[in-house]
mmCIF file as gemmi writes it, N, C-alpha and C atoms, coordinates in Angstrom:
data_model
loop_
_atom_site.group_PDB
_atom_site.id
_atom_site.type_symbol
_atom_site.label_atom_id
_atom_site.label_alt_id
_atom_site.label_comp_id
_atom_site.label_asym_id
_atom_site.label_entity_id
_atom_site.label_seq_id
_atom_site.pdbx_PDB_ins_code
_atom_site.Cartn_x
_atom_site.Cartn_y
_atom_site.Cartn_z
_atom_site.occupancy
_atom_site.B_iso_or_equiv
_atom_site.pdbx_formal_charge
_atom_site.auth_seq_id
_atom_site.auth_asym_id
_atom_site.pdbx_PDB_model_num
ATOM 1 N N . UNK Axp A 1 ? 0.846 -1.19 0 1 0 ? 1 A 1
ATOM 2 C CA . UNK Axp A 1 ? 0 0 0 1 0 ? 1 A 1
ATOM 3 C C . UNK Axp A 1 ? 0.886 1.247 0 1 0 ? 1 A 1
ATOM 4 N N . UNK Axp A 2 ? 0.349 2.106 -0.755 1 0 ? 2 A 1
ATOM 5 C CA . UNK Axp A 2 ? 1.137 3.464 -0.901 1 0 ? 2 A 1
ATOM 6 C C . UNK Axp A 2 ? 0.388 4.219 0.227 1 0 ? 2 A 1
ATOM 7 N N . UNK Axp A 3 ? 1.058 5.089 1.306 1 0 ? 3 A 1
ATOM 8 C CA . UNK Axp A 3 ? 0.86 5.861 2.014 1 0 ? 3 A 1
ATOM 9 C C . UNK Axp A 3 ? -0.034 7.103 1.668 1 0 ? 3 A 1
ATOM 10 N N . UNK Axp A 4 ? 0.803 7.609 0.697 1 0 ? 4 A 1
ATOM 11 C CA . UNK Axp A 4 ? 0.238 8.863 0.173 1 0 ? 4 A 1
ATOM 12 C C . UNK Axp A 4 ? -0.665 8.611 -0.796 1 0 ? 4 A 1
ATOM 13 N N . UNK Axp A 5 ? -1.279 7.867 -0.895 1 0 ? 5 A 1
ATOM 14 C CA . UNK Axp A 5 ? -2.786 7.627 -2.239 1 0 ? 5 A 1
ATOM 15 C C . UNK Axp A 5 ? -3.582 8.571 -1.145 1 0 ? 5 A 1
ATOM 16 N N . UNK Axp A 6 ? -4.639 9.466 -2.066 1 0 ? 6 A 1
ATOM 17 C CA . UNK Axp A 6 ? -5.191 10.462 -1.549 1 0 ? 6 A 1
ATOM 18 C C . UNK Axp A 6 ? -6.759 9.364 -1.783 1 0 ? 6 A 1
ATOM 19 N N . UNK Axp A 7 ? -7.472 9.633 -0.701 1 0 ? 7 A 1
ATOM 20 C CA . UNK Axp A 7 ? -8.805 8.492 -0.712 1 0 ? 7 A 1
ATOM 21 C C . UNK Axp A 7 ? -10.046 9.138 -0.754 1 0 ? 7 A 1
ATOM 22 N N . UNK Axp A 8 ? -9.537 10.753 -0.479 1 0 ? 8 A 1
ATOM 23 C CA . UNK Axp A 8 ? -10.863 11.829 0.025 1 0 ? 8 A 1
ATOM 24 C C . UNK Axp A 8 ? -10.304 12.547 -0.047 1 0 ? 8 A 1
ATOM 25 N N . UNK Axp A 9 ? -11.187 13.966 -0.932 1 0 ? 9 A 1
ATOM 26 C CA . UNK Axp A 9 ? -10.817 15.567 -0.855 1 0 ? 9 A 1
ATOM 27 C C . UNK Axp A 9 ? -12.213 16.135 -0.823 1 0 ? 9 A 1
ATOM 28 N N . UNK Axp A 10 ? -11.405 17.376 0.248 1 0 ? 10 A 1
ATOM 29 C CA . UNK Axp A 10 ? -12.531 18.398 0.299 1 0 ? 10 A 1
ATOM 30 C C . UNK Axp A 10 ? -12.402 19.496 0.094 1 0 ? 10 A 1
ATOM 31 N N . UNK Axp A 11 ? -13.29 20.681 -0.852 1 0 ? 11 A 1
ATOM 32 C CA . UNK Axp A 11 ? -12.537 21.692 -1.072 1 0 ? 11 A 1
ATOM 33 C C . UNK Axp A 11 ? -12.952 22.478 -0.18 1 0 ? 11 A 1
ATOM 34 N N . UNK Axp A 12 ? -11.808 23.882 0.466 1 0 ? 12 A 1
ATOM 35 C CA . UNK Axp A 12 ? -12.23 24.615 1.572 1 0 ? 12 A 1
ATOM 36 C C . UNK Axp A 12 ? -11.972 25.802 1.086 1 0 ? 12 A 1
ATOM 37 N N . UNK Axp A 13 ? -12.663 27.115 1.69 1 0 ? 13 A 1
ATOM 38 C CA . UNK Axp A 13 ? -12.24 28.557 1.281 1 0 ? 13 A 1
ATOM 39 C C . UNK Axp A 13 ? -10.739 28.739 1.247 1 0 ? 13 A 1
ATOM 40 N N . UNK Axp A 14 ? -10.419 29.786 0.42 1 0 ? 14 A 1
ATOM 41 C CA . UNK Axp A 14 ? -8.957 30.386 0.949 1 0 ? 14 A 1
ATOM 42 C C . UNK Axp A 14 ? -7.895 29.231 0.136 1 0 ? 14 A 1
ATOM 43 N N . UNK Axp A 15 ? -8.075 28.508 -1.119 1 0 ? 15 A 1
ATOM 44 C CA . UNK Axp A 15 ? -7.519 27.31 -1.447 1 0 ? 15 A 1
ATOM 45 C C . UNK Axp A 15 ? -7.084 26.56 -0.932 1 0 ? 15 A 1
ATOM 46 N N . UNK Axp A 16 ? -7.979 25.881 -0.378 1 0 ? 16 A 1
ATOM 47 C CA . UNK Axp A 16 ? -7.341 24.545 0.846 1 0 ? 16 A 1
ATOM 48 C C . UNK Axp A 16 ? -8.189 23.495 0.464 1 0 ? 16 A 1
ATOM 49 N N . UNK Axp A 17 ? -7.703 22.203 1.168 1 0 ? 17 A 1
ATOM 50 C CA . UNK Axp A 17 ? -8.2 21.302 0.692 1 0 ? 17 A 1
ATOM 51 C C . UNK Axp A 17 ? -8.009 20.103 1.913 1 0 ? 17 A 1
ATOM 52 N N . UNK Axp A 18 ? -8.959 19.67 2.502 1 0 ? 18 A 1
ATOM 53 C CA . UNK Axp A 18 ? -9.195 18.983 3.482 1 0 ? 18 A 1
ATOM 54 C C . UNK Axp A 18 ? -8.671 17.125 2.629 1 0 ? 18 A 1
ATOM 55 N N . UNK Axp A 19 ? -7.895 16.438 2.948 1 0 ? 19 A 1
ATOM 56 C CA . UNK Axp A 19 ? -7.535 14.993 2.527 1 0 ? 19 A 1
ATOM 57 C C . UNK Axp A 19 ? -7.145 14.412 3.49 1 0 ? 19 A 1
ATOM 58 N N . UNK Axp A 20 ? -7.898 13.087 3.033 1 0 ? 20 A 1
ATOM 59 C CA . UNK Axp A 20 ? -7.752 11.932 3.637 1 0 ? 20 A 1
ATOM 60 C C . UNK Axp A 20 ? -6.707 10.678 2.875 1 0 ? 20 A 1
ATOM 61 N N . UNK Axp A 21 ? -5.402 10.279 3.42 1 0 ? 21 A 1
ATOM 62 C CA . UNK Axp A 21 ? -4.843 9.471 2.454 1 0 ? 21 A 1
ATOM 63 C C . UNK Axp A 21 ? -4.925 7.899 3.303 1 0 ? 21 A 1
ATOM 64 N N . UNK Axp A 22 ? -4.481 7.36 2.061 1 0 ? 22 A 1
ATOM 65 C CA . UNK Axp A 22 ? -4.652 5.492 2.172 1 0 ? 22 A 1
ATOM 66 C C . UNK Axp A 22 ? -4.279 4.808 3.79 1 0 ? 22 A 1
ATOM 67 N N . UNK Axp A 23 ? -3.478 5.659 4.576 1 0 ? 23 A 1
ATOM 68 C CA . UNK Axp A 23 ? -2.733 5.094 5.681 1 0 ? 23 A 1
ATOM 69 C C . UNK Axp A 23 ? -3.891 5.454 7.225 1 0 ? 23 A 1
ATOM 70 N N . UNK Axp A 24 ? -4.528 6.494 6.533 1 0 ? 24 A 1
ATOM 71 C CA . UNK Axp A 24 ? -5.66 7.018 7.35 1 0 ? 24 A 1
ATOM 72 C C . UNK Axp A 24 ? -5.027 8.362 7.515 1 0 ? 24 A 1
ATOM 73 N N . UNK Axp A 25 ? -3.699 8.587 7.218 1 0 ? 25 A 1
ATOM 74 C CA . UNK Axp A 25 ? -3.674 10.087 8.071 1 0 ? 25 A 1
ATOM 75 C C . UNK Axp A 25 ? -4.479 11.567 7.16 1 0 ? 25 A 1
ATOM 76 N N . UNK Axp A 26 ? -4.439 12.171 8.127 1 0 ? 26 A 1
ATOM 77 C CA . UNK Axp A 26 ? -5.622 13.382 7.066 1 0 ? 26 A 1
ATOM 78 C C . UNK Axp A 26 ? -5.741 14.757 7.863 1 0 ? 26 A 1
ATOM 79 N N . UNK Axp A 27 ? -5.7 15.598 6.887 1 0 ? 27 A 1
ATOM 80 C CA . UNK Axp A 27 ? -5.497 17.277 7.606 1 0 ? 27 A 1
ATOM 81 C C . UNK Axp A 27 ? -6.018 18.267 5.791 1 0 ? 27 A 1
ATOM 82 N N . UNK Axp A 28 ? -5.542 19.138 6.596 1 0 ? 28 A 1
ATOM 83 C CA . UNK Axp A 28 ? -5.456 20.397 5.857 1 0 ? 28 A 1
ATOM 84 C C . UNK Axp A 28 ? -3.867 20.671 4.914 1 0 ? 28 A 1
ATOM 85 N N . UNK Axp A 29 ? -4.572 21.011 3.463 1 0 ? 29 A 1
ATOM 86 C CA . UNK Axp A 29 ? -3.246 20.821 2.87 1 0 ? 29 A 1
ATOM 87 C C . UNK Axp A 29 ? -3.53 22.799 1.992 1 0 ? 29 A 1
ATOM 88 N N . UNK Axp A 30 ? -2.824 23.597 2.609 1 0 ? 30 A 1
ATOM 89 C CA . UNK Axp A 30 ? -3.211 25.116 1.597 1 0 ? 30 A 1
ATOM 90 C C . UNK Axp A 30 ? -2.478 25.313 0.534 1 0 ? 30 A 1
ATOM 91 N N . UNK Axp A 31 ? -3.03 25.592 -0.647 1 0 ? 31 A 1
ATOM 92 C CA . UNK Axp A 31 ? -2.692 25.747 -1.909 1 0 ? 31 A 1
ATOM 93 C C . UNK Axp A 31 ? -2.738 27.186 -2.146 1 0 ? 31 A 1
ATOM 94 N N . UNK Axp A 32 ? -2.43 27.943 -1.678 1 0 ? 32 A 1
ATOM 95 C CA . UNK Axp A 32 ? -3.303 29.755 -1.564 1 0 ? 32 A 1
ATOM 96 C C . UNK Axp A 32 ? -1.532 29.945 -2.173 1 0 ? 32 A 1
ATOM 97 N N . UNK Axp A 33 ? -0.547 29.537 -1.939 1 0 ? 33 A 1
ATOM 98 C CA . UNK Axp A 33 ? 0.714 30.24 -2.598 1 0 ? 33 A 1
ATOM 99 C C . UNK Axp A 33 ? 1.194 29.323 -4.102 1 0 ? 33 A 1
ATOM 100 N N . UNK Axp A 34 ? 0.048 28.293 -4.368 1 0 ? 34 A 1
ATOM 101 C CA . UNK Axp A 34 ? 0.307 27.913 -6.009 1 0 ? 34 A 1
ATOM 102 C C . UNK Axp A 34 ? -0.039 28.786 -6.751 1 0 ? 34 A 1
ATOM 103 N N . UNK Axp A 35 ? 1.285 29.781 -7.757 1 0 ? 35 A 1
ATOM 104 C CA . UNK Axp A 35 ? 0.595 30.683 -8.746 1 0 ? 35 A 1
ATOM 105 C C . UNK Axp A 35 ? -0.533 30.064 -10.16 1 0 ? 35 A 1
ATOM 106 N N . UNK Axp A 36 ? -1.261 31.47 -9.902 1 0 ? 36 A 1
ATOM 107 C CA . UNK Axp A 36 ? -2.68 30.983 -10.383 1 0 ? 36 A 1
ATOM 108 C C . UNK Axp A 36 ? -2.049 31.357 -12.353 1 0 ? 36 A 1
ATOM 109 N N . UNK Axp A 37 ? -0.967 29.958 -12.575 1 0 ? 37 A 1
ATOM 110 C CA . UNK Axp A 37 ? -0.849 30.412 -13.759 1 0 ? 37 A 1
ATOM 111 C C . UNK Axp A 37 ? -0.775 28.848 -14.793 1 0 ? 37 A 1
ATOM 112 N N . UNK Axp A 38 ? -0.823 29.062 -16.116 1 0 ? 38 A 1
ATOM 113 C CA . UNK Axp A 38 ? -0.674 27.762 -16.691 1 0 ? 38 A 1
ATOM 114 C C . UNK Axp A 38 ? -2.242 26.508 -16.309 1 0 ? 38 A 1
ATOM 115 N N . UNK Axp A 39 ? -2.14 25.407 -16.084 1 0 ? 39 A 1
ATOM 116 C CA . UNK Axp A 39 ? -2.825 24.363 -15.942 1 0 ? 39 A 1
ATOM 117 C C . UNK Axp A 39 ? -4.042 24.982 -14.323 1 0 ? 39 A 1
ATOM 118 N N . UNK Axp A 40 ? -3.15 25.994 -13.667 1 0 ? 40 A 1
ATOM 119 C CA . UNK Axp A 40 ? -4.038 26.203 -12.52 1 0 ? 40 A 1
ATOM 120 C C . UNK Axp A 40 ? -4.349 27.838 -12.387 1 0 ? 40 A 1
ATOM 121 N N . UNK Axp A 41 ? -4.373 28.545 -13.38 1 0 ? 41 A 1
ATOM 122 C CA . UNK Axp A 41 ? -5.009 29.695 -14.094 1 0 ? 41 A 1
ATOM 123 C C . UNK Axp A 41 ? -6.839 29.402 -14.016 1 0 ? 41 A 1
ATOM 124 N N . UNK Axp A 42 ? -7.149 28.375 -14.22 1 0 ? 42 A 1
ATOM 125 C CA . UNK Axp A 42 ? -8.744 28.548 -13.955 1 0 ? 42 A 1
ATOM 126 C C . UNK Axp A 42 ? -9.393 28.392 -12.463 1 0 ? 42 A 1
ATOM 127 N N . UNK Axp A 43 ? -8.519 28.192 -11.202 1 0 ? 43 A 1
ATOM 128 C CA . UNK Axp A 43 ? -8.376 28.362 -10.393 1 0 ? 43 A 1
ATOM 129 C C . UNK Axp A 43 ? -9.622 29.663 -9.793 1 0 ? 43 A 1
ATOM 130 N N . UNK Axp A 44 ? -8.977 30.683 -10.838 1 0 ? 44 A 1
ATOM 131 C CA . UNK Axp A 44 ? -9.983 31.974 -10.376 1 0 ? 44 A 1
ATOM 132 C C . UNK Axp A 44 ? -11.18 31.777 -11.012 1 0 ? 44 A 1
ATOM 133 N N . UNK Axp A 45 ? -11.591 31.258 -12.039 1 0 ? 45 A 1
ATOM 134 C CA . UNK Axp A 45 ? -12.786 31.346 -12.175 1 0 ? 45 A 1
ATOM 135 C C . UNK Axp A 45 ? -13.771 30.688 -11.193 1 0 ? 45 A 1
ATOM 136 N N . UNK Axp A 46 ? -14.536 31.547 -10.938 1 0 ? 46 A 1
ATOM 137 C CA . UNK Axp A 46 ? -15.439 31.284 -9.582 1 0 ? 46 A 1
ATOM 138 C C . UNK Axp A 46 ? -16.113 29.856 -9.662 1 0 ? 46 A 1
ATOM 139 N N . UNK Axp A 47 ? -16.092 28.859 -8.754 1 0 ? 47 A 1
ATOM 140 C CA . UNK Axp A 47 ? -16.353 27.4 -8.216 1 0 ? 47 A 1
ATOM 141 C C . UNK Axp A 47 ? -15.311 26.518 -8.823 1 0 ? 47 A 1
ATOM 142 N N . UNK Axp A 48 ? -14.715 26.658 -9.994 1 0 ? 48 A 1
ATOM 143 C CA . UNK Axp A 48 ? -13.107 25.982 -10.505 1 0 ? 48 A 1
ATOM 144 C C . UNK Axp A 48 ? -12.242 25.02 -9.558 1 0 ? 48 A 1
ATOM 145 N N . UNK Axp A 49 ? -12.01 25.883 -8.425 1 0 ? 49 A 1
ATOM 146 C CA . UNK Axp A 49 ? -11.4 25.254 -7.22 1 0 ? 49 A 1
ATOM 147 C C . UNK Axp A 49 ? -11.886 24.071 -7.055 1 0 ? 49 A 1
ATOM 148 N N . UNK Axp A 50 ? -13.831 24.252 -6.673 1 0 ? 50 A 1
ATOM 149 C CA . UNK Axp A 50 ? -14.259 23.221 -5.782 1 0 ? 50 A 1
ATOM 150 C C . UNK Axp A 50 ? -14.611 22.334 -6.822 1 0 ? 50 A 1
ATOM 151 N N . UNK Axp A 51 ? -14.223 22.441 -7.904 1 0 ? 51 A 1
ATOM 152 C CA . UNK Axp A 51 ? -14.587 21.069 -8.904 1 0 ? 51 A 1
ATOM 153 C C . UNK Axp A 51 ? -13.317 19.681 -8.764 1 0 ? 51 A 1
ATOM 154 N N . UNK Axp A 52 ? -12.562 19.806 -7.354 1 0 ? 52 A 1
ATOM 155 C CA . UNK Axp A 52 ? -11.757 19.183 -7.29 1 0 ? 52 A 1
ATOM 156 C C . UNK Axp A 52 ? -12.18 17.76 -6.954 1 0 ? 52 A 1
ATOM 157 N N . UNK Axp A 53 ? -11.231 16.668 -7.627 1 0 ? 53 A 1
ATOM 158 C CA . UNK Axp A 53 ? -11.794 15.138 -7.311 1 0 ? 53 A 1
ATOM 159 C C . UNK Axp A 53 ? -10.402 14.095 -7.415 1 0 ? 53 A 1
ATOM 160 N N . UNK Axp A 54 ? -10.871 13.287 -6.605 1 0 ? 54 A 1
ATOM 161 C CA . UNK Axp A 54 ? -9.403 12.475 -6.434 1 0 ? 54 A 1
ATOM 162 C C . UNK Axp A 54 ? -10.071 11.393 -8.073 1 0 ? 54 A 1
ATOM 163 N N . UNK Axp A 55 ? -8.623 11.209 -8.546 1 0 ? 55 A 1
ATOM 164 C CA . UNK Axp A 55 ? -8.109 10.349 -9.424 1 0 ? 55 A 1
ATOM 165 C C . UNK Axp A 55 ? -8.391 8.806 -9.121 1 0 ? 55 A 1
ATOM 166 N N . UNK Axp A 56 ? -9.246 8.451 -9.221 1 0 ? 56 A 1
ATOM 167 C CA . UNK Axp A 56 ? -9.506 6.849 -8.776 1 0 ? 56 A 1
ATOM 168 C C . UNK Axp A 56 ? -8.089 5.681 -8.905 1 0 ? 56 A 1
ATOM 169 N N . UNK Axp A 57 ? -7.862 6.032 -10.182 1 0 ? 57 A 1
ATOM 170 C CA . UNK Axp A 57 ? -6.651 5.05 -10.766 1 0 ? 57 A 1
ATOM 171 C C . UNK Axp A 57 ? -5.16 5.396 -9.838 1 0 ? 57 A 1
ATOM 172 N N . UNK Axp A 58 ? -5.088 6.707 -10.092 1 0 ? 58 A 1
ATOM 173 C CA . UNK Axp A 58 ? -3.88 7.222 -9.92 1 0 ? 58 A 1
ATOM 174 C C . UNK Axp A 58 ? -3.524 7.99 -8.216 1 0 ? 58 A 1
ATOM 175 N N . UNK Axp A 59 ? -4.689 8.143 -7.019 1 0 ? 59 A 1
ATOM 176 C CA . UNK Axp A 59 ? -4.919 8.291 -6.313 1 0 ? 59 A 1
ATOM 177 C C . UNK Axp A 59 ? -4.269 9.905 -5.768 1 0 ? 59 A 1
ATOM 178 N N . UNK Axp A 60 ? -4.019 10.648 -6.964 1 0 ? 60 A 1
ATOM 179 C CA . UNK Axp A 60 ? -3.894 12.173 -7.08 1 0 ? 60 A 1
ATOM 180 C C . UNK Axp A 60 ? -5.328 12.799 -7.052 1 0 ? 60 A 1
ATOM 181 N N . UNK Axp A 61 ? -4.929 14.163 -6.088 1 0 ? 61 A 1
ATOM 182 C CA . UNK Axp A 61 ? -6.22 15.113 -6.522 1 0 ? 61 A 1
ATOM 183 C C . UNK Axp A 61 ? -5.955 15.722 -7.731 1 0 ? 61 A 1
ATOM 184 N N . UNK Axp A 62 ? -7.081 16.155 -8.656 1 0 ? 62 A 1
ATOM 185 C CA . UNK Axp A 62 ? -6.821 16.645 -9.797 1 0 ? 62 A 1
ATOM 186 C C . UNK Axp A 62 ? -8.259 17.48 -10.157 1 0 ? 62 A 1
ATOM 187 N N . UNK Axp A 63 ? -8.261 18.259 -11.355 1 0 ? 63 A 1
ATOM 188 C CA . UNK Axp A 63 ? -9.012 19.132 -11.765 1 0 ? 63 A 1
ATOM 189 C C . UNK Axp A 63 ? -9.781 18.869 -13.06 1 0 ? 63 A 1
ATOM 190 N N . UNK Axp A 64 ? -10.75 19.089 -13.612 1 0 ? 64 A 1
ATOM 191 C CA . UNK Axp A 64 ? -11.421 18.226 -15.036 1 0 ? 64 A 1
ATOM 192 C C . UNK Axp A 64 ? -10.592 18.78 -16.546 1 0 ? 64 A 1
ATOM 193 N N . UNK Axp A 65 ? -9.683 19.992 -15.781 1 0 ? 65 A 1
ATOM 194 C CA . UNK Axp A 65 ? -8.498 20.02 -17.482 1 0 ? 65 A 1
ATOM 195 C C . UNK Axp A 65 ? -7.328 19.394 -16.598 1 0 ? 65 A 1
ATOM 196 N N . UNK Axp A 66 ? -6.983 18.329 -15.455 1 0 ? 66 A 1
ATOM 197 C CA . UNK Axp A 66 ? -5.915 17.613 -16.137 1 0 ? 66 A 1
ATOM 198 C C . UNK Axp A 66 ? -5.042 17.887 -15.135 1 0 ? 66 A 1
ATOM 199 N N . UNK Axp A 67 ? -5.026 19.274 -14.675 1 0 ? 67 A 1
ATOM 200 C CA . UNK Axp A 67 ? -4.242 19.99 -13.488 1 0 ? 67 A 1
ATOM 201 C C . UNK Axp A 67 ? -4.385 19.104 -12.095 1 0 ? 67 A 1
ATOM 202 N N . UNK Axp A 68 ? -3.276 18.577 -11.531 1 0 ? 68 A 1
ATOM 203 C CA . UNK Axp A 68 ? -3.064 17.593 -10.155 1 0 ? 68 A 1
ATOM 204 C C . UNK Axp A 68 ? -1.947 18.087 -9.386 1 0 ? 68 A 1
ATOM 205 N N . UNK Axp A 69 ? -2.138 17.915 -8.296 1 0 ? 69 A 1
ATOM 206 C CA . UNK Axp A 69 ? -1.229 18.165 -7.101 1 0 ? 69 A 1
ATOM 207 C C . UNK Axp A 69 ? -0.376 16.505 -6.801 1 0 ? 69 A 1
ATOM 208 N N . UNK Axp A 70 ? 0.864 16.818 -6.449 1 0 ? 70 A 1
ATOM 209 C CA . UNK Axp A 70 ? 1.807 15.511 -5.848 1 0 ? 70 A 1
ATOM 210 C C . UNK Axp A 70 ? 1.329 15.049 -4.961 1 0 ? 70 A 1
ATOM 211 N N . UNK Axp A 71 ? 0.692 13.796 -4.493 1 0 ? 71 A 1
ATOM 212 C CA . UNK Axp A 71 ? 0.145 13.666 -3.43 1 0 ? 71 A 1
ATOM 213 C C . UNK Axp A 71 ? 1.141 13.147 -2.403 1 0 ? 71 A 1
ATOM 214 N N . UNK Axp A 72 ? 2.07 12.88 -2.682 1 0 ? 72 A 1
ATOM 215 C CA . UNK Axp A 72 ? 3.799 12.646 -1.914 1 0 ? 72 A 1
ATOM 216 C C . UNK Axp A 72 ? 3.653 13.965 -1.095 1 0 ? 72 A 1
ATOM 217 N N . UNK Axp A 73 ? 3.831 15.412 -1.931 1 0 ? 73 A 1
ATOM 218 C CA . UNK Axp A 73 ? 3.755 16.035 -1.54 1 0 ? 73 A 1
ATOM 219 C C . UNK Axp A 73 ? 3.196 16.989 -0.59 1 0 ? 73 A 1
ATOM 220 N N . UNK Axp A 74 ? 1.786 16.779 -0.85 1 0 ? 74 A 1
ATOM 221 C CA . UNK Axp A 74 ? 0.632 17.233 0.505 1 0 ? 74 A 1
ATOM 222 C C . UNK Axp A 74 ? 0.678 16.033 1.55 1 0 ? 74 A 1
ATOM 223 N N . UNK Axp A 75 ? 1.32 15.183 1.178 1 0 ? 75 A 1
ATOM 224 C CA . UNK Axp A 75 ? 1.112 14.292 2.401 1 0 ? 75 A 1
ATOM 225 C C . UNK Axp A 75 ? 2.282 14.205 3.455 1 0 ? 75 A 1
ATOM 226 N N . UNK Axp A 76 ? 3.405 14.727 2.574 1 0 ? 76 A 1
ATOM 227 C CA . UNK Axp A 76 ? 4.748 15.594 3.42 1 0 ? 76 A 1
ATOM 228 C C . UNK Axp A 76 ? 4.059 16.597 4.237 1 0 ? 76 A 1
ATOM 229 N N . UNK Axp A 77 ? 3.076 16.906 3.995 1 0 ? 77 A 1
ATOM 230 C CA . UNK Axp A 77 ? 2.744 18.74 4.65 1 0 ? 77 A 1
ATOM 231 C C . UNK Axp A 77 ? 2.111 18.452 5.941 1 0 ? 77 A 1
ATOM 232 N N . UNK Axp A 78 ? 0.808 17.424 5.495 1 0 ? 78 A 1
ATOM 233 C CA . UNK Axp A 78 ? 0.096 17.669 6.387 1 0 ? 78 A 1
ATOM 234 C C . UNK Axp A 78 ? 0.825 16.563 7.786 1 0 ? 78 A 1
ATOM 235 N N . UNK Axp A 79 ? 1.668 15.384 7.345 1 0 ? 79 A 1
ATOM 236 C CA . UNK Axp A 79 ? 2.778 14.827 8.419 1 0 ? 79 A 1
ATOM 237 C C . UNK Axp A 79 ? 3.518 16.234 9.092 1 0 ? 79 A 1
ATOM 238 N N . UNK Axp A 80 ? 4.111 16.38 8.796 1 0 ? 80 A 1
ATOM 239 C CA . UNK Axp A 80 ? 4.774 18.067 9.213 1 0 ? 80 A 1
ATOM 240 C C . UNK Axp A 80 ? 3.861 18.761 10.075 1 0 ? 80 A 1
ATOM 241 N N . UNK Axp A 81 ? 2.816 19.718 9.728 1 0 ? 81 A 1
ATOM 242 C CA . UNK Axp A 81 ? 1.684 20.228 10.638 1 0 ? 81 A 1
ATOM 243 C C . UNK Axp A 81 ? 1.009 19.412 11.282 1 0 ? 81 A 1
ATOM 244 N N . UNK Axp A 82 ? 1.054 18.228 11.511 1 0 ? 82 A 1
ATOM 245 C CA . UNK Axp A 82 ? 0.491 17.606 12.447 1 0 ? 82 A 1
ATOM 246 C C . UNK Axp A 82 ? 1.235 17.69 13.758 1 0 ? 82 A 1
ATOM 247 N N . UNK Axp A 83 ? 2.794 17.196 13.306 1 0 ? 83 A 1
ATOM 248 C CA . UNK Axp A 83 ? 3.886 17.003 14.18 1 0 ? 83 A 1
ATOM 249 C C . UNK Axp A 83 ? 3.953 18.385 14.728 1 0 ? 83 A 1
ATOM 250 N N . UNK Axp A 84 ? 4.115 19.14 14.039 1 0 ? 84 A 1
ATOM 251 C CA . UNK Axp A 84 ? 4.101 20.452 14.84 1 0 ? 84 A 1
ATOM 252 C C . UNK Axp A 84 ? 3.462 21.371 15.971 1 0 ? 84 A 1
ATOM 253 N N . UNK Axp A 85 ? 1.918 20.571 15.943 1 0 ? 85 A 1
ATOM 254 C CA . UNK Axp A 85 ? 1.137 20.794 16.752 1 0 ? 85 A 1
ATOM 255 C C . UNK Axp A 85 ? 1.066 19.565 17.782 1 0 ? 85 A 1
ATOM 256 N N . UNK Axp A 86 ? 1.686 18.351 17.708 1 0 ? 86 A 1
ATOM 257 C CA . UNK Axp A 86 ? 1.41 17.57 18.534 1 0 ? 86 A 1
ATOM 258 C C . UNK Axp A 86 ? 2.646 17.895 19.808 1 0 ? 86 A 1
């Protein structure tokens, strides 16, 4: 089992995104400093954000043109802010 397979997303104000990955762990992952340019330029168009959905196959969050986040990566983050507060 891969750790970081993302199993659940939720989209939150302020570009954030509430996930749940394969191992159970799960937090808050903020996207508010990805520039809004290229593949994540539609970002601003109003509800864009919340059309977000995990990748069944590939267990990335992603967007309906294609645009995905590392899920290695948010799952580095939210390990990190967890630890930090514990």
């Amino acid at each position: 089992m891969v750790p970081w397979k993302v199993e659940a997303v939720q989209p939150l104000p302020g570009y954030r995104l509430k996930v749940t990955f394969a191992d159970g762990v799960h937090g808050v992952v903020d996207l508010s400093d990805v520039p809004h340019k290229g593949v994540f330029a539609l970002w601003d168009e109003p509800g864009y954000f919340e059309r977000v959905r995990v990748d069944a196959k590939t267990g990335t969050v992603c967007w309906p043109n294609g645009a995905d986040i590392a899920p290695d990566t948010m799952y580095e983050e939210v390990k990190r802010l967890r630890a930090s507060v514990e």
